[in-house]
N, C-alpha and C positions, 0 to 999 in steps of 0.2 A: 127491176133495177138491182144492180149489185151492191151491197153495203159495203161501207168504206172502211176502216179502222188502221191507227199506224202501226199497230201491233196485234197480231194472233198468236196466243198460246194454243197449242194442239195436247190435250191430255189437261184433265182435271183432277186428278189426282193430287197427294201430298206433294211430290216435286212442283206440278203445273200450278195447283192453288197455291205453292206459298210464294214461287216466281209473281202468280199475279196479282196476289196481294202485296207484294213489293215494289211493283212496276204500277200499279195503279194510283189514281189523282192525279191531279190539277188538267191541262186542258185534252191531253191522249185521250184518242177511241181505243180503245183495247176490248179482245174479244178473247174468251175463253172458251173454247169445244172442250165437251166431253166426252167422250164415248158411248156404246153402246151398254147398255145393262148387264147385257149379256159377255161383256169385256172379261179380262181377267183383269182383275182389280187388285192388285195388294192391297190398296190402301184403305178396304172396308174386311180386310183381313188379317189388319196387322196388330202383334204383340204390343206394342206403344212404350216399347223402351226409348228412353233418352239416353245413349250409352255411349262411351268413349273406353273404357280402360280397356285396353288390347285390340282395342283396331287400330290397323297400322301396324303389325309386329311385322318388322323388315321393312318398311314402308313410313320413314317419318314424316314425309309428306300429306300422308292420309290421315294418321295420327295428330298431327297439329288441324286438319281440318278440322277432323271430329273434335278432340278437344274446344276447339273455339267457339264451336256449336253449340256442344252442351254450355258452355261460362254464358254463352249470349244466353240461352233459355229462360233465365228468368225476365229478365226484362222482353224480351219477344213475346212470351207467356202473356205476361203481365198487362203490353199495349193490346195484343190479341182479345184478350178477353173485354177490358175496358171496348175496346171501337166494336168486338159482335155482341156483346153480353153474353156469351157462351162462356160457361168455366171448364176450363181444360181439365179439372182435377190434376194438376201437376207437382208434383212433390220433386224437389231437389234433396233429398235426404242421403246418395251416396248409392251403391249397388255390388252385390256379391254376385263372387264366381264360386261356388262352392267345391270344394275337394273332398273326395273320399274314401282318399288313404294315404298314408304317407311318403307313398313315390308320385302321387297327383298333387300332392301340398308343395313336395321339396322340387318338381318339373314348372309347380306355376309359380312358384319363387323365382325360378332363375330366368323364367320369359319373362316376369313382372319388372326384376330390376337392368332387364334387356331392354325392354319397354322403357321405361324410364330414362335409359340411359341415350337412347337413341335421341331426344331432345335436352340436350345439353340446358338449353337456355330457359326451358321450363322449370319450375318446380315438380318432382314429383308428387305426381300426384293417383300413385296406385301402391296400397300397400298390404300386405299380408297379415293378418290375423289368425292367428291360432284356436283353439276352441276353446279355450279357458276366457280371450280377450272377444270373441265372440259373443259369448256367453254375458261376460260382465257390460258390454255395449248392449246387449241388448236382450236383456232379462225375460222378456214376454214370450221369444222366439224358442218355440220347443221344439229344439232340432234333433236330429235320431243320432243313434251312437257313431253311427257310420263318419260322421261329418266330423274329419279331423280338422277343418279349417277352412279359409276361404282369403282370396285375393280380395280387398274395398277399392272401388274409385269413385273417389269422394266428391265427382262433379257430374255423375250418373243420377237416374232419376227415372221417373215415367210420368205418361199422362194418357188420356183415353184419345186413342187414334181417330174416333169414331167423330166424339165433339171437335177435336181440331182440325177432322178436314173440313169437317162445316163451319166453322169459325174462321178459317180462313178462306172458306167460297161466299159464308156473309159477308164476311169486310170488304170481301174483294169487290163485291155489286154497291157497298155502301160506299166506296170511294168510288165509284162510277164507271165499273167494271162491267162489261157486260156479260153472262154466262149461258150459252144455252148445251142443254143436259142431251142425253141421245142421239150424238151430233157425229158420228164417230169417221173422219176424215177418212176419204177415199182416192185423193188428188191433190196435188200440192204442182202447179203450173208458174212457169217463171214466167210476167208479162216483159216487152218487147220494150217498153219503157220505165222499167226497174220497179222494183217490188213482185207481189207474187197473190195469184189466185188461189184461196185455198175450195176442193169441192167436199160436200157431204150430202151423199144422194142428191137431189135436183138441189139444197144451197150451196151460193156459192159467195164468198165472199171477198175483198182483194182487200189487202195490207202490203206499208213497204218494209216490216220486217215480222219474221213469224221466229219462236221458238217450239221444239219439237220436247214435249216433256212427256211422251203416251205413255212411257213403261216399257213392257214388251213389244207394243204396238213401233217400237223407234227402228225396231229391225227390218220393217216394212217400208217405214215412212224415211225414213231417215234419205236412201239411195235415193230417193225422189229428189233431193238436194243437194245431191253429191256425200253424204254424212253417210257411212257404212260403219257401224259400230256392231262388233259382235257381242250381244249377247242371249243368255242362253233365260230359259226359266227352272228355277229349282224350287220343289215341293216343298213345305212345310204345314206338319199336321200339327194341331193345338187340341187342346180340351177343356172346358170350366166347369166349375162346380158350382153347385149352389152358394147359398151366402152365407156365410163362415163368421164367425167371431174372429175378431183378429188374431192370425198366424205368425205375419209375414209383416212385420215393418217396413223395411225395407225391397225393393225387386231385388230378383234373384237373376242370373241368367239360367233364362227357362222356367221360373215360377216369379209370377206377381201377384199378389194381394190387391185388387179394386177398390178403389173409394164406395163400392156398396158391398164392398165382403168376397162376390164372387174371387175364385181362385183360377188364374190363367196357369195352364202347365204347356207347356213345350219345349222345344221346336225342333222338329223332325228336319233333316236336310239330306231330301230323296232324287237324286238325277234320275227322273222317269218322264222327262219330257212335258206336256202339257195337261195331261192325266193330274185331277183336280180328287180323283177318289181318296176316301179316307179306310184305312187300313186298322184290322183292329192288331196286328203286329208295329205299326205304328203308335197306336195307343199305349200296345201294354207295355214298349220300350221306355217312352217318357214317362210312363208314369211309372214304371218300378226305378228309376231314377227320382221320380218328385216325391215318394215312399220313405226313401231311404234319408232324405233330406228335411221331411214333413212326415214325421210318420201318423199321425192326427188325421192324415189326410185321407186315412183309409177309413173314417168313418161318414166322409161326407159323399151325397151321392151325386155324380157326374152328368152334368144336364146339356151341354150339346160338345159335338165331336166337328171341328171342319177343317179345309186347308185353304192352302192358297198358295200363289206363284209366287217367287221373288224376281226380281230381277236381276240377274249376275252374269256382269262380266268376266272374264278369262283369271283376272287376279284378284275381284271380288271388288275393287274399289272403282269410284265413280268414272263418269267421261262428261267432258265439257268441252265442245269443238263449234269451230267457227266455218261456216263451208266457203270454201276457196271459188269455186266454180258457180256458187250461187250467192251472192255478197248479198248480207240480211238476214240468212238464216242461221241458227245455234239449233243444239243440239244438247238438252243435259238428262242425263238418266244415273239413276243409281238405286241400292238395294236399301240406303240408310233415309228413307222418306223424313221421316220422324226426327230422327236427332239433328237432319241438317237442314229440317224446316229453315230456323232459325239462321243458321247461312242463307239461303235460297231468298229470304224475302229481304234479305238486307246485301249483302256483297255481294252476292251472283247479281241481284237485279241491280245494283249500280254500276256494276261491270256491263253489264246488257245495255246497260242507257249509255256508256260511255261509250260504246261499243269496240268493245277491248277487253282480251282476256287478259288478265294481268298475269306476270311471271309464274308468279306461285298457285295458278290455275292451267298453265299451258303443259305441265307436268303429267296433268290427267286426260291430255288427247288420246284417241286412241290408235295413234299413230306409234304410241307406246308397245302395242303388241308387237306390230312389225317388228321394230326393233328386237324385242324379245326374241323373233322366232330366228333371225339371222346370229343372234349373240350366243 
């Protein structure tokens, strides 16, 4: 017999679990697939920044996304961990971009207050520090000579990727979510009397409306639905160190300090296709950058080396589309897993339930490239 459910998410991942922790409770069957193990996973690869200041440059529609994401985080954090008992280790304390000379301080000065300027209606909320006002914020941090300054935005943060996608695949079965793991969709069938059969090896299940959240897996799945989104996979290599006496108050972009010490360095951004290898010309790049910014760091010794895929689109920012030819199905993917959890389980999934992309969501179809490529 085929299982029933009103809802299939396809992909378990950060976008898929935090959709289906949003979309779960009260009387819905909803069904969660995962993928394969053997998947490429960002989301048991990723850095765990909660980050806003400078996404969106040219782009203030992405820019207010993220921003609104990271403001929700505390309170998303906060019920997240209450309903799985998992602690996200999340700190809202602000996040630097770090400069390391004074044509890289005075370049990220004039995108910062570009940034800023692009939403009028906001407060800014990214500002520049010097290494003297550096210094005096944050006394512990022993940072190398090189580091003339640094861009702050003050509603950045991080948390460990690791515990919140499982915090958000607990709640998601505590509200009554169903999740099965290894499941990795091979068919997605429209029936003859609306809604849709999803297959995965011999299961098969039918719902009358499915969301496509796989990751990379959406450039496959997606045309099954009419939903053709291009995108692509780009490398990123990381590295950590052992557990450290505190360095790093604060994230860095491309160095974080862990709630147990370890030191996250990265993040390589390599177009080599699906090629997972780690490179030690990748290594020694980020890290004579995390050197110059930590110089302490060259005495701790570096305990694993790996990458992972991103997911990216043609302009780097999300897609969220409704298929015309298959009424029921969405389609959301993007490369900001983490910071737009917190969107994802609250305004994307009320949109989903409404079923209606709202204005200030219809911006990121990707009927957008077209346009592009004629303009």
């Amino acid at each position: 017999m085929t299982a029933q459910f009103d809802v299939i998410i396809i992909g378990g991942g950060m976008v898929g679990a935090a959709i289906g922790y949003g979309l779960a409770g009260g009387k819905r069957r909803i069904l969660m697939l995962d993928g394969a193990d053997t998947d490429y996973r960002a989301a048991k690869a990723n850095f765990g920044l909660v980050w806003a200041h400078g996404k969106g440059m040219r782009d203030p529609n992405y820019q207010r996304l993220s921003l609104n994401a990271a403001k929700a985080w505390p309170s998303f954090a906060s019920q997240l961990e209450e309903e799985s008992g998992i602690s996200l280790d999340y700190e809202q304390k602000g996040g630097l971009n770090f400069c390391l000379s004074d044509d890289e301080f005075d370049a990220r000065a004039k995108a910062m207050d570009a940034w800023n300027r692009q939403t009028p209606e906001l407060a800014p909320s990214a500002h520049m520090l010097d290494r003297a006002e550096l210094l005096r914020r944050f006394p512990t941090m022993k940072i190398g000579k090189a580091v003339v300054g640094a861009s702050f935005g003050e509603f950045d943060g991080h948390a460990n990727p690791l515990r919140l996608l499982a915090a958000m695949q607990k709640a998601f079965m505590a509200r009554g979510g169903q999740l099965q793991n290894n499941r990795p969709v091979t068919d997605i069938r429209r029936l003859s009397g609306g809604g849709f059969e999803v297959q995965s090896g011999e299961y098969r299940a039918q719902c009358e409306r499915i969301v496509i959240a796989a990751g990379l897996g959406c450039a496959a799945l997606g045309p099954m639905v009419g939903l053709n989104v291009p995108i692509r996979p780009q490398r990123g290599q990381l590295l950590v160190t052992e557990r450290l006496a505190p360095l790093l108050p604060i994230p860095g972009s491309g160095l974080r300090q862990t709630a147990e010490g370890t030191v996250m360095i990265g993040v390589t951004q390599e177009e080599v296709g699906f090629d997972l290898a780690t490179t030690t010309e990748g290594a020694a790049r980020i890290t004579r950058k995390a050197l110059k910014i930590l110089p302490d760091l060259a005495q701790a010794k570096l305990v694993r080396q790996w990458s992972c895929l991103r997911i990216m689109t043609p302009d780097g920012n999300p897609v969220y589309a409704r298929s015309l030819t298959h009424p029921g199905a969405e389609i959301a993917t993007c490369h900001s897993g983490v910071t737009l959890a917190s969107f994802h389980a609250n305004e994307y999934a009320k949109a989903f339930d409404a079923k209606s992309i709202p204005a200030d969501l219809e911006i990121f179809h990707y009927g957008r490239f077209d346009l592009q490529k004629t303009s």
